[in-house]
SERO-4910 file (N, C-alpha, C, O; in steps of 0.05 Angstrom, whole numbers):
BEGIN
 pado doro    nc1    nc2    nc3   cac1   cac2   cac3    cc1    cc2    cc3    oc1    oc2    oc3
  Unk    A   1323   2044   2079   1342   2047   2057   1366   2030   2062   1377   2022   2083
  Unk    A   1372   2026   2036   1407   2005   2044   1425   2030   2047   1425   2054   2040
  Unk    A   1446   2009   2065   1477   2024   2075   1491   2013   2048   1484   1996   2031
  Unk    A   1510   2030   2050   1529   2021   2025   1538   1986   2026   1533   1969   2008
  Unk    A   1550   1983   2047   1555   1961   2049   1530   1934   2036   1537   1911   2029
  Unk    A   1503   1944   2035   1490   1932   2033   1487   1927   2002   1486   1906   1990
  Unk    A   1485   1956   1990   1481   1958   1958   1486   1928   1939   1506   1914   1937
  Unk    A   1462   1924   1927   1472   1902   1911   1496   1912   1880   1513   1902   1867
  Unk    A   1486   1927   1882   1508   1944   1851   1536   1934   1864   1554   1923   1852
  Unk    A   1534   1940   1888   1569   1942   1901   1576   1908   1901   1597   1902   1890
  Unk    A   1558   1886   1911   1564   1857   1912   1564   1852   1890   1584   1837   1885
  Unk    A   1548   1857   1864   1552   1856   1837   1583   1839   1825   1589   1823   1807
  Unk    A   1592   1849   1842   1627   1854   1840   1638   1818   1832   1653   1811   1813
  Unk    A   1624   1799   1856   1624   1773   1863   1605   1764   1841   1621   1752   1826
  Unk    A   1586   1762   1832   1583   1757   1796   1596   1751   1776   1599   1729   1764
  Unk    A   1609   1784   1769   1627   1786   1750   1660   1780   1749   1679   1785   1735
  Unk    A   1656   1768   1771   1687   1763   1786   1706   1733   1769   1708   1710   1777
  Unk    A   1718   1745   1742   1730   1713   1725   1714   1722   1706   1715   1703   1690
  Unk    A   1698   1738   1695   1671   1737   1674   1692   1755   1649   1706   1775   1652
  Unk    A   1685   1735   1623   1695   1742   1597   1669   1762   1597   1650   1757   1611
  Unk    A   1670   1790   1577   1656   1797   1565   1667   1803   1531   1690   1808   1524
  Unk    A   1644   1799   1515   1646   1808   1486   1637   1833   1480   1614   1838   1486
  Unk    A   1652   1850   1468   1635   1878   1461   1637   1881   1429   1660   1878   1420
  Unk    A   1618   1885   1413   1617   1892   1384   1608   1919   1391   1587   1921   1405
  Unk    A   1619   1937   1385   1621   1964   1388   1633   1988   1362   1654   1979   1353
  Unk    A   1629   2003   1355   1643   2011   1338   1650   2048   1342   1668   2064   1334
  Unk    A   1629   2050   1355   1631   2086   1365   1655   2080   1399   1650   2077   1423
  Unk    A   1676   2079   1385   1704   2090   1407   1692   2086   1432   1688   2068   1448
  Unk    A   1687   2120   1430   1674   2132   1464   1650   2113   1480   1646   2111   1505
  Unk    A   1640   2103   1463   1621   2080   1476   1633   2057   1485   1631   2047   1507
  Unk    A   1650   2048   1462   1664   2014   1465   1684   2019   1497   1693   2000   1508
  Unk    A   1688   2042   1505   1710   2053   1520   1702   2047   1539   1711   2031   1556
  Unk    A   1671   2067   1540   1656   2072   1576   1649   2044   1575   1655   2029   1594
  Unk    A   1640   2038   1560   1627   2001   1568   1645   1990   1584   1645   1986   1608
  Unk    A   1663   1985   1566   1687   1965   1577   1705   1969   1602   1717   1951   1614
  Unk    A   1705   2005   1612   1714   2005   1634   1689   2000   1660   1693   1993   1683
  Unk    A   1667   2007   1649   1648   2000   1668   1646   1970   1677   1643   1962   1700
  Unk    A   1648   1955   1655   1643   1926   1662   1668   1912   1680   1663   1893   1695
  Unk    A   1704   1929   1676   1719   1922   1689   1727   1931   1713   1745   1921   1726
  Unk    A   1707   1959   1722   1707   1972   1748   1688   1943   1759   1695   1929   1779
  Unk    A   1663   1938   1740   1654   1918   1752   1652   1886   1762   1634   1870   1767
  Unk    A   1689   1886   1761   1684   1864   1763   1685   1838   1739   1683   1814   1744
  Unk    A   1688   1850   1714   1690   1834   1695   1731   1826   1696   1748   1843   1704
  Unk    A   1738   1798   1687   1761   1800   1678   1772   1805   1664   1795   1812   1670
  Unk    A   1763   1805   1635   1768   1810   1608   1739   1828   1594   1716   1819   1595
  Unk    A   1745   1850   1583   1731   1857   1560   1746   1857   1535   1763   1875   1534
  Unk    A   1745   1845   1521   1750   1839   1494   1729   1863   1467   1706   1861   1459
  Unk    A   1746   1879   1461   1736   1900   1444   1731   1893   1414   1753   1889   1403
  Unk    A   1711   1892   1398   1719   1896   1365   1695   1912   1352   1672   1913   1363
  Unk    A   1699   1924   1330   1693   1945   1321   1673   1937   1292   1656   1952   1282
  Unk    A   1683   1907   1281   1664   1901   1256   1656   1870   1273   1668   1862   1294
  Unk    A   1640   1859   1265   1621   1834   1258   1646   1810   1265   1652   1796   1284
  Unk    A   1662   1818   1225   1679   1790   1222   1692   1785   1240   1692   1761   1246
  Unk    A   1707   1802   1253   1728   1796   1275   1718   1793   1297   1734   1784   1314
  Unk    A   1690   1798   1306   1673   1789   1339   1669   1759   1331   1677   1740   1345
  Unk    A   1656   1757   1308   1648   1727   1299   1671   1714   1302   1668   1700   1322
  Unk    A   1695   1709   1289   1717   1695   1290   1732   1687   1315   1743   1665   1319
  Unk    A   1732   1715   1336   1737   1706   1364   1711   1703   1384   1717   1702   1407
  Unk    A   1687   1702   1379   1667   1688   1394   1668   1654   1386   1655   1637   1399
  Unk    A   1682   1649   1368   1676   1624   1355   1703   1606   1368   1701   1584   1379
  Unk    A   1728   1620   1365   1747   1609   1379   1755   1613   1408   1774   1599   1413
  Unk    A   1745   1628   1430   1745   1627   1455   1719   1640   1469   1703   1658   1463
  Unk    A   1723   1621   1492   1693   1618   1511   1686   1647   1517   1705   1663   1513
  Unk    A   1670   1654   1524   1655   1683   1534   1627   1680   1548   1605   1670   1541
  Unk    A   1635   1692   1568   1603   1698   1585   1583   1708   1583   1562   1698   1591
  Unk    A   1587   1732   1569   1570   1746   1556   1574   1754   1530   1599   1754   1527
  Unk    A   1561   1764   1504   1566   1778   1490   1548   1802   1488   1524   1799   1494
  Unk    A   1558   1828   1478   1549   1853   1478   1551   1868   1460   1569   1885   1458
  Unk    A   1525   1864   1436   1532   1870   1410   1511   1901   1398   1491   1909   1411
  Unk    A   1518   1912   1377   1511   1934   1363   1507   1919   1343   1521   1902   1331
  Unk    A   1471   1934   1336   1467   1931   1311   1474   1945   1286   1470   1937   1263
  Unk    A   1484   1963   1292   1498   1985   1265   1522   1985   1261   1533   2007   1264
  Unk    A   1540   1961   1254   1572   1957   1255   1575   1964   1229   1554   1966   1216
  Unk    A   1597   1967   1219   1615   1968   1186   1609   1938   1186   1613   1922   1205
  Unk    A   1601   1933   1163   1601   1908   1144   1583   1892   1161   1564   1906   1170
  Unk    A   1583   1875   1167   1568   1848   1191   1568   1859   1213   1588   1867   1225
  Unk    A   1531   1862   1227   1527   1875   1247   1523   1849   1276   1536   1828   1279
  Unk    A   1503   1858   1291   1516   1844   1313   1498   1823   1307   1506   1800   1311
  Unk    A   1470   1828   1294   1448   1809   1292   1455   1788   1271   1450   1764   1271
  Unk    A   1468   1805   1249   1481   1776   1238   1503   1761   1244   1505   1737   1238
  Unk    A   1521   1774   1257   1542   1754   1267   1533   1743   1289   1540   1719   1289
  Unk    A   1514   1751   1314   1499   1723   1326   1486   1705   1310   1492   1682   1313
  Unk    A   1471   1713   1294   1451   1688   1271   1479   1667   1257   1475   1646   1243
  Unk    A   1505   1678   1264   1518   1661   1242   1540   1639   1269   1548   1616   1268
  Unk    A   1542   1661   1293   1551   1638   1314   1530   1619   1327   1539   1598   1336
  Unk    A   1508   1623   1328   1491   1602   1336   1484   1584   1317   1482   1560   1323
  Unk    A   1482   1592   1292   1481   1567   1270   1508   1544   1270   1507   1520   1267
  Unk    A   1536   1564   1274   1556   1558   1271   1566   1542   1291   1580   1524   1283
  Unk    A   1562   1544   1317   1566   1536   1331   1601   1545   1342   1614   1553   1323
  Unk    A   1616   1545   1366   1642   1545   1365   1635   1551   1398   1616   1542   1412
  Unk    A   1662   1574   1407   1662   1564   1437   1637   1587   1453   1623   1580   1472
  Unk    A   1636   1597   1448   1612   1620   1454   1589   1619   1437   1575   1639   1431
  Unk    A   1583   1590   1426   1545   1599   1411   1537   1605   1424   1531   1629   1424
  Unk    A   1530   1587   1449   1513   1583   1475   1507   1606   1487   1484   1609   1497
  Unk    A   1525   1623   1487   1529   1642   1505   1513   1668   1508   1513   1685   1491
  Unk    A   1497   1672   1532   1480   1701   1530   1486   1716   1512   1510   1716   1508
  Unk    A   1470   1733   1495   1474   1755   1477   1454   1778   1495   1438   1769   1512
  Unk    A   1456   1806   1491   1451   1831   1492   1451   1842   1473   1472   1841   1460
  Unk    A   1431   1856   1462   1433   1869   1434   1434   1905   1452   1417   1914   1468
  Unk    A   1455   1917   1445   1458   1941   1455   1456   1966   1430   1477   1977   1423
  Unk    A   1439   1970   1422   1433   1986   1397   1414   2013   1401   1397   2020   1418
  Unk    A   1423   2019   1386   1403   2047   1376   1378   2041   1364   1361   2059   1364
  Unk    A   1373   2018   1354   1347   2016   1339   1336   2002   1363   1343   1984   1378
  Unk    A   1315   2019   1358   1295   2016   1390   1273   2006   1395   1261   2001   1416
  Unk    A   1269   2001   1363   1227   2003   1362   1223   1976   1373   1239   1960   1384
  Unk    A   1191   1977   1366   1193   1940   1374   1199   1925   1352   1213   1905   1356
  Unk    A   1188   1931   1320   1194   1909   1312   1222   1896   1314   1227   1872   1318
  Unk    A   1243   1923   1309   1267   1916   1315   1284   1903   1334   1305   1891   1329
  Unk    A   1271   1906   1359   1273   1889   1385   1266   1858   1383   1279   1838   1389
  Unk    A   1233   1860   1368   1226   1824   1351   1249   1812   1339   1259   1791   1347
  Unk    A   1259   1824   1319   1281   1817   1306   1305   1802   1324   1315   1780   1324
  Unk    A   1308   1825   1336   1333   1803   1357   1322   1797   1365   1307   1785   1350
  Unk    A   1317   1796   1387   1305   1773   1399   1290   1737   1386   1292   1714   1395
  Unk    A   1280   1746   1369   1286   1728   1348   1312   1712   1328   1318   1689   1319
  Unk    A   1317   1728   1328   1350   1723   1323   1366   1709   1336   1386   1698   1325
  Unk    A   1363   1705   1361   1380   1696   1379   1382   1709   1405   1387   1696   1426
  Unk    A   1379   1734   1403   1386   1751   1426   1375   1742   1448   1352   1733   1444
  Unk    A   1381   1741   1470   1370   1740   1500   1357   1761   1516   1338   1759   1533
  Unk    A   1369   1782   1508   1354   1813   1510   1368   1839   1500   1391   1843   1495
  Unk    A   1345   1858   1498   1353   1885   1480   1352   1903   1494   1337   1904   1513
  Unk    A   1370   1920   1486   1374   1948   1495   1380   1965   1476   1398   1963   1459
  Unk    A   1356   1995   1481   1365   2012   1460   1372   2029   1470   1363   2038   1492
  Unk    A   1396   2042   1451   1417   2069   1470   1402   2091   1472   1382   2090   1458
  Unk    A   1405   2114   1487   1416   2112   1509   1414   2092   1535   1390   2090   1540
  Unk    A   1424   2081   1547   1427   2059   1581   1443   2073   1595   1463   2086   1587
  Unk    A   1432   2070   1622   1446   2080   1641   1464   2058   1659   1457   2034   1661
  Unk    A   1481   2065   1669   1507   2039   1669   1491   2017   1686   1491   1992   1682
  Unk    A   1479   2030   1707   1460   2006   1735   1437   1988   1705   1436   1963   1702
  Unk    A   1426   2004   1692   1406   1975   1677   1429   1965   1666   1430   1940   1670
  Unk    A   1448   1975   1654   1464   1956   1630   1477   1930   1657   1477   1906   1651
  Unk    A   1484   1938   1681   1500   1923   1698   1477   1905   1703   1481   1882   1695
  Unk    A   1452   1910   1715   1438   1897   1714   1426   1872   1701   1419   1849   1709
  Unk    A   1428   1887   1675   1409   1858   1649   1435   1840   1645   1433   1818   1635
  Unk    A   1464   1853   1654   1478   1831   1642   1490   1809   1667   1507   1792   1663
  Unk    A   1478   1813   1689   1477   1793   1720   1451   1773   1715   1448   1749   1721
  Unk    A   1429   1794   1697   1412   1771   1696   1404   1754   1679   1386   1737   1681
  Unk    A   1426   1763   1651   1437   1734   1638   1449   1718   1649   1440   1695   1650
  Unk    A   1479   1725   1664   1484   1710   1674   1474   1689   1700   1478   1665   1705
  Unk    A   1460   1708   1711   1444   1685   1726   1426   1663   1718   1423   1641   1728
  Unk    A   1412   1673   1696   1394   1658   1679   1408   1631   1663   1400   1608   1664
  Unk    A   1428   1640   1648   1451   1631   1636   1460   1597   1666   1456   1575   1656
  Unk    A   1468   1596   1687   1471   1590   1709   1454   1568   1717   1460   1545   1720
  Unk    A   1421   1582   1721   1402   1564   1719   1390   1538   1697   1374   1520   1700
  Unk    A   1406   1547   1677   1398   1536   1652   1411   1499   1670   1400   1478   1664
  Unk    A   1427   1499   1685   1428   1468   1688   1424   1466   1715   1439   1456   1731
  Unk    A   1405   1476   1720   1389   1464   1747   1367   1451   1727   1364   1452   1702
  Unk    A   1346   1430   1757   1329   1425   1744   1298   1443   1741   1287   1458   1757
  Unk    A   1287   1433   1705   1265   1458   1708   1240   1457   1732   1232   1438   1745
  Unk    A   1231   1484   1734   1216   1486   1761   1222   1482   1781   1205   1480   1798
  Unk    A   1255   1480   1787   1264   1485   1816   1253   1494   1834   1238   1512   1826
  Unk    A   1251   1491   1857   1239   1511   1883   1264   1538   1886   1289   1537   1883
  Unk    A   1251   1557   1890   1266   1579   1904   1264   1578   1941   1246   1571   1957
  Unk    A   1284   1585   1943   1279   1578   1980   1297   1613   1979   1312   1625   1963
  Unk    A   1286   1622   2008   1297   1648   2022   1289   1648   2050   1273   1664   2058
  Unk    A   1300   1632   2065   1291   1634   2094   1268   1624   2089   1264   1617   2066
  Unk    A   1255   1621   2101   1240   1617   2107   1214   1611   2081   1196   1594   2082
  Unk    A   1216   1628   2061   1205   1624   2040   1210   1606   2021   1232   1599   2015
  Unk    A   1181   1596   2008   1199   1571   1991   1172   1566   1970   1150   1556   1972
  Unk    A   1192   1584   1945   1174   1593   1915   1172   1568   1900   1191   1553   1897
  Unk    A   1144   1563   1889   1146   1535   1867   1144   1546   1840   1124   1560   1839
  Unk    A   1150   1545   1830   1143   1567   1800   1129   1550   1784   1114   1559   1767
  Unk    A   1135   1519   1786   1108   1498   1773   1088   1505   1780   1073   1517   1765
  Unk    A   1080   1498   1812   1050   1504   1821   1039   1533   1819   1015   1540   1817
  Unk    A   1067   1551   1821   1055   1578   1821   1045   1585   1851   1024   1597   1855
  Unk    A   1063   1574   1872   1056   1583   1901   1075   1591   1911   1096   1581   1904
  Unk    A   1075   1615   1934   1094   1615   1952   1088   1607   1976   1064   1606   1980
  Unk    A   1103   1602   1994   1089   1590   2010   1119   1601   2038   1143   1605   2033
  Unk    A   1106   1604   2067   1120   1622   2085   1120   1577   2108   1100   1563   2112
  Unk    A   1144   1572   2116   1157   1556   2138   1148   1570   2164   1151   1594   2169
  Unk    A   1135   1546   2183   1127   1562   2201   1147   1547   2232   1162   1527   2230
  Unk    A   1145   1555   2246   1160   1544   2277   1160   1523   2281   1181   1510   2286
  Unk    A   1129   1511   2281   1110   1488   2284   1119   1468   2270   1116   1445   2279
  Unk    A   1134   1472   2243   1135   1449   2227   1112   1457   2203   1110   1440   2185
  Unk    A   1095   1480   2201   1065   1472   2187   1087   1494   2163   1111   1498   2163
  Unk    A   1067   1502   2147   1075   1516   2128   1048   1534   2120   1026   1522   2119
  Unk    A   1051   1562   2113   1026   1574   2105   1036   1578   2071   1057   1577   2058
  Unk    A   1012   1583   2065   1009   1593   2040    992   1617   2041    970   1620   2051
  Unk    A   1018   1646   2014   1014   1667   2023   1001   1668   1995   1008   1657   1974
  Unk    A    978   1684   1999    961   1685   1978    971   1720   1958    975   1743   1966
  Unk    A    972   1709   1934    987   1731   1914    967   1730   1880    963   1712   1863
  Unk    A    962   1752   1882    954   1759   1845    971   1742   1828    996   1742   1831
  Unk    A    962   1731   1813    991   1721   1787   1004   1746   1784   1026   1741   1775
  Unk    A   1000   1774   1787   1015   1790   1773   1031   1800   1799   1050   1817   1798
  Unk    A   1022   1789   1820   1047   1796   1850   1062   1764   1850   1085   1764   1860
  Unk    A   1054   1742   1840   1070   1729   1847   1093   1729   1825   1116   1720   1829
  Unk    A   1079   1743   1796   1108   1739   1778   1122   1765   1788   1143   1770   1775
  Unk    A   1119   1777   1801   1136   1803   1811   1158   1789   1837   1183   1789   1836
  Unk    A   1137   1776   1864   1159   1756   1872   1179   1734   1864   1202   1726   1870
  Unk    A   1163   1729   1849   1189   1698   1830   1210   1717   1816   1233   1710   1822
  Unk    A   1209   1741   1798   1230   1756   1793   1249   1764   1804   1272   1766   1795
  Unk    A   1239   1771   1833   1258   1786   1847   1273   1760   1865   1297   1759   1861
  Unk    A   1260   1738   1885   1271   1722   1884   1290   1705   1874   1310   1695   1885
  Unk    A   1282   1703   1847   1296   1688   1819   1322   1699   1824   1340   1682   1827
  Unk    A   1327   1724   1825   1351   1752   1827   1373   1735   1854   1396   1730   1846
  Unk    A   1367   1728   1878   1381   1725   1893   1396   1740   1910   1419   1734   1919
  Unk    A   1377   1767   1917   1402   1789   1928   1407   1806   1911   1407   1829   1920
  Unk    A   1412   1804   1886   1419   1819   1860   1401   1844   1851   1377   1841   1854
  Unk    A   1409   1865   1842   1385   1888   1834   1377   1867   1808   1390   1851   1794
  Unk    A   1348   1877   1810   1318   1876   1791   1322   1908   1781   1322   1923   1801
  Unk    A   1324   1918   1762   1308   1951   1758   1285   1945   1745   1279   1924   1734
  Unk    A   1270   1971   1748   1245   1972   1738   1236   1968   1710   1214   1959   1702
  Unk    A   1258   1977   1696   1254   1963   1662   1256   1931   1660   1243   1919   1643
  Unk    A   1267   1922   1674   1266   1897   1676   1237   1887   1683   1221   1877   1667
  Unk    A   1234   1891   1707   1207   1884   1719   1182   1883   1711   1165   1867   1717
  Unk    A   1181   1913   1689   1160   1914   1671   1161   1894   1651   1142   1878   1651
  Unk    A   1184   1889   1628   1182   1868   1610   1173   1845   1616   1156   1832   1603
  Unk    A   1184   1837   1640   1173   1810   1653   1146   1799   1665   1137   1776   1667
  Unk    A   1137   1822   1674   1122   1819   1694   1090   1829   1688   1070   1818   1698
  Unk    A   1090   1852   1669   1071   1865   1646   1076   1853   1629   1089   1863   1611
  Unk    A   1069   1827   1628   1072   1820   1595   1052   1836   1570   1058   1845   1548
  Unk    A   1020   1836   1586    998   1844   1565   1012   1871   1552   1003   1880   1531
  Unk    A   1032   1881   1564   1037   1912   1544   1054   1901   1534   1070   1885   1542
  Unk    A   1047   1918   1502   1071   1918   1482   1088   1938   1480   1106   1938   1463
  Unk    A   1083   1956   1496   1103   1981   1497   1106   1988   1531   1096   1978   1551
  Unk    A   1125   2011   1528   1131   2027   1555   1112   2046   1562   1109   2061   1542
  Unk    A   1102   2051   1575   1086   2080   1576   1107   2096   1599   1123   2087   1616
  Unk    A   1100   2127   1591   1117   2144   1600   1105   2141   1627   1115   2159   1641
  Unk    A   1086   2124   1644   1084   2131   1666   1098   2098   1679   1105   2101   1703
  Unk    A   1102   2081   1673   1105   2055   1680   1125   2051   1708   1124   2029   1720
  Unk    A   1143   2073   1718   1156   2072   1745   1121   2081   1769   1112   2067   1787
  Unk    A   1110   2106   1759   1093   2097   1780   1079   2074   1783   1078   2063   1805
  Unk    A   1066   2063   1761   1053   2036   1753   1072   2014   1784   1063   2004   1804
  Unk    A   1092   2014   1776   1105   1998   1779   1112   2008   1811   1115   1988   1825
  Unk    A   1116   2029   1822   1108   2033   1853   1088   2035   1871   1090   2037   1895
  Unk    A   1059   2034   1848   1041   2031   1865   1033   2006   1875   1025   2000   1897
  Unk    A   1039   1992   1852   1041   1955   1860   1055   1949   1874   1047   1929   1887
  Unk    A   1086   1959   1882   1103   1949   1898   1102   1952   1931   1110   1938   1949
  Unk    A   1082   1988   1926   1074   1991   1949   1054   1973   1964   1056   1969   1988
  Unk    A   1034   1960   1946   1005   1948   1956   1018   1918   1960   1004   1907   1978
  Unk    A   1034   1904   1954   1047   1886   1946   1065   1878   1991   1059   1864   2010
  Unk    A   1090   1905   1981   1102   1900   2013   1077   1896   2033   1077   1881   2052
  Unk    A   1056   1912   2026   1038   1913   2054   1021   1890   2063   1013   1886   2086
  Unk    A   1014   1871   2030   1011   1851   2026   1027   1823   2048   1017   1809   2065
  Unk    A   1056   1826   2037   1072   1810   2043   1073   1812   2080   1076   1794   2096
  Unk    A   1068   1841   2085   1064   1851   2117   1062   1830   2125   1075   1811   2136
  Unk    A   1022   1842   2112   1006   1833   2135   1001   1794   2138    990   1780   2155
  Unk    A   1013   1788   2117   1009   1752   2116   1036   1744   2129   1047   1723   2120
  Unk    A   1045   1755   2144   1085   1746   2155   1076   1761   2181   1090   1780   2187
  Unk    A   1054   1756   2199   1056   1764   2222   1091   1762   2240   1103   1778   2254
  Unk    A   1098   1736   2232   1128   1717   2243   1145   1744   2245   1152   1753   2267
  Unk    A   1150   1755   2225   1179   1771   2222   1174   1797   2230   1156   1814   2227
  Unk    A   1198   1793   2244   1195   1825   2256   1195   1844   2236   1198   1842   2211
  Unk    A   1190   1867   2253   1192   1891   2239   1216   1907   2219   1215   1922   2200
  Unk    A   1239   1892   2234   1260   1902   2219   1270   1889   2195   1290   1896   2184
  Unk    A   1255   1871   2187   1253   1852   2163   1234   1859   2139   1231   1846   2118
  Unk    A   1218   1890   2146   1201   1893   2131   1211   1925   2123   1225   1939   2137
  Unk    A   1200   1930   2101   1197   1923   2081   1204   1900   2076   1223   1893   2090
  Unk    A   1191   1874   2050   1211   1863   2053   1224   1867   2016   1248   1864   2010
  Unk    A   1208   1871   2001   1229   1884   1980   1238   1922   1986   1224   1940   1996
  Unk    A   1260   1922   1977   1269   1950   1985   1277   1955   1954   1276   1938   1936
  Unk    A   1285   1981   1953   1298   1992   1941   1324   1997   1942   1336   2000   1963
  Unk    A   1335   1998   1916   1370   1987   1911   1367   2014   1884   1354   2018   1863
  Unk    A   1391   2028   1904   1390   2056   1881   1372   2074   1879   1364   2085   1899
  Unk    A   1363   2079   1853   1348   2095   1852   1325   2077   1838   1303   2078   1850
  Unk    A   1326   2059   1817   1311   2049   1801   1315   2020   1804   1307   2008   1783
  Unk    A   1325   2003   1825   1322   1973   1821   1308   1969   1848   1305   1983   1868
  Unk    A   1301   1946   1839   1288   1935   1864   1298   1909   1873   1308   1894   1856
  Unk    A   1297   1899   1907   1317   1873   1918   1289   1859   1933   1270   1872   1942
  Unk    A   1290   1833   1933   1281   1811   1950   1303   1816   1972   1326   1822   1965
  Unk    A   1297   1813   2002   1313   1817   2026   1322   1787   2018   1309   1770   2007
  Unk    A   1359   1784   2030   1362   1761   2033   1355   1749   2061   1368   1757   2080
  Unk    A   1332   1728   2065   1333   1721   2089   1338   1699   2112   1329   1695   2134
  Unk    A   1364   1685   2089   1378   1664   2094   1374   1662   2131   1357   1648   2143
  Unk    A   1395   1679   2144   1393   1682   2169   1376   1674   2187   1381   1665   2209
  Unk    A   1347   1680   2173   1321   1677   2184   1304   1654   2179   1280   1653   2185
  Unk    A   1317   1640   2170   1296   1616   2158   1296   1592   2172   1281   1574   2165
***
């Protein structure tokens, strides 16, 4: 288990550290908890508004890191005032969107996401996913000017996401290659991709289960029995690392999951 000190929720902090957020919000008590959550976390600015016209007009005239919109505003909701800053262009088109709504289904989720959105969320969220999906825009957001198919490196590890290998640095100079399911290696490239950062499990499923089009009410076990068969996996092909390096994904919280950082070791 992690020590506090370890918690990625708690480093989180160094992320959001200088980070504009946008909130289109219109229920008070919501626009409230958001905004103090994002500034316990670490955000510099949350910027509050309650209709469309006035998110649109200041997304258009100053930069923002994120935006964090509702689809059920008075007059212009969040889906059309993104559809009208990305056409429009100004200082925040570019900029990650989150659709944070009550409308949940999928088509509705198609919609944004189509729209523009980068990802959806339907209310109720609990504050760790919301903190979560919006680190991994921003990280995503970040990568956008590296070059595509970068290598991931972690100690010793070193992910190709072109070739679709990971591959373990050995003493010798040689290098092994650790043999993985496509559906364990897109589970490693996610969590890797992260950098230290919580993964939660809603995350992991969208990404990583693509063939489902929905959640099933069982999808956390789904999703621990693989993780379990997966560490033991990663075990037994890393004879090198000690013991105290293993697990080597852990658990962060209750519901996210971490790649160990293994800078130190590489």
């Amino acid at each position: 288990m992690m020590t506090q000190e370890d918690d990625p929720f708690a480093q989180l902090s160094d992320v959001f550290a200088g980070r504009r957020a946008l909130l289109l919000e219109d229920d008070p008590a919501l626009s409230e908890h958001v905004a103090e959550r994002l500034t316990a976390a670490g955000f510099d600015a949350v910027d509050r508004f309650e209709a469309g016209e006035t998110a649109l007009e200041a997304a258009g005239r100053g930069p923002y890191d994120i935006l964090i919109l509702d689809r059920l505003t008075t007059g212009m909701d969040g889906l059309e005032m993104l559809k009208r800053l990305r056409a429009g262009g100004g200082a925040s088109s570019d900029a990650p969107a989150l659709m944070l709504t009550a409308l949940g289904g999928e088509r509705q989720k198609v919609e944004g996401l189509l729209g523009g959105a980068d990802d959806y969320l339907a209310k109720p969220v609990g504050d760790e996913e919301l903190l979560a999906r919006i680190a991994a825009q921003l990280r995503r957001a970040a990568r956008r000017a590296r070059p595509v198919g970068a290598e991931l490196v972690n100690g010793p590890f070193r992910l190709s996401p072109g070739a679709r290998t990971l591959k373990m640095n050995l003493a010798d100079g040689q290098s092994r290659l650790i043999d993985l399911s496509p559906l364990e290696f897109a589970i490693v490239a996610e969590l890797m991709a992260a950098r230290g950062q919580p993964v939660t499990k809603t995350m992991l499923w969208d990404r990583c289960w693509v063939e489902w089009k929905f959640l099933p009410d069982n999808f956390v076990n789904v999703i621990d029995a693989r993780i379990s068969a997966l560490r033991r996996r990663l075990k037994e092909q890393t004879p090198e690392l000690g013991e105290d390096l293993h697990p080597l994904i852990v658990s962060a919280r209750s519901q996210s999951l971490v790649f160990r950082d293994l800078s130190a070791a590489g």
